[in-house]
N, C-alpha and C positions, 0 to 999 in steps of 0.2 A: 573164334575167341582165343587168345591166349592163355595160356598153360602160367601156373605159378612161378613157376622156372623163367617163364622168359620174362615173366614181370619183374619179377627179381632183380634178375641180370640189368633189365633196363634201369630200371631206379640205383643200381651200385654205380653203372656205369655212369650216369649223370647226376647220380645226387651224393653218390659217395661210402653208402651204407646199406645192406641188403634188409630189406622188410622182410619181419617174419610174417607166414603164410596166414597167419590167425589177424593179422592186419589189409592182409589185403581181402582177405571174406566178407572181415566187417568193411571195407570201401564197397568192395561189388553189393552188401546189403544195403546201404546206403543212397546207392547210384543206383536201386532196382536190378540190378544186374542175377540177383537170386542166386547166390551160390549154394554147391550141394552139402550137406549138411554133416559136419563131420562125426566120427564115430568116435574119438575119443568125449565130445561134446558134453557138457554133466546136462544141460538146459539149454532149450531154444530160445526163451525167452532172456539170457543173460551172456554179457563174454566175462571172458576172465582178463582177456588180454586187449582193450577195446584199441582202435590205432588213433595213437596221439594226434593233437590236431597240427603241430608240427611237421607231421607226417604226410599228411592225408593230400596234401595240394603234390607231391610229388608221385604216390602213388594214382591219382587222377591223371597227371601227365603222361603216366603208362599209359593209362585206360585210353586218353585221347590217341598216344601214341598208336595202340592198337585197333583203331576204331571201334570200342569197347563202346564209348561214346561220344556225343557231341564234341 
């Protein structure tokens, strides 16, 4: 599985703008993927920062990218 960093990197290098890491969590929850659960976090049940849906299709093409998923 890919690391934050390199999903990062992917999405600036083709989309132009780096996600922050509280967006690609909420993808990986999303896609099943079950990220680990961060320690700043106030609730599991809520984001503060949820990733726009703008977003969501480029940070996926990581995920493909990385065979993350389908």
């Amino acid at each position: 599985m890919a690391t934050y960093k390199q999903i990062q990197e992917y999405v600036k290098n083709y989309s132009g703008y780096t996600p922050k890491t509280c967006w690609i969590a909420h993808m990986k929850e999303i896609c099943g993927l079950q990220p680990k659960m961060s320690a700043r976090r106030y609730s599991p049940d809520s984001r503060v920062h949820p990733c726009p849906e703008s977003k969501q299709n480029d940070i996926k093409a990581a995920f493909r990218h990385f065979n993350m998923i389908p």
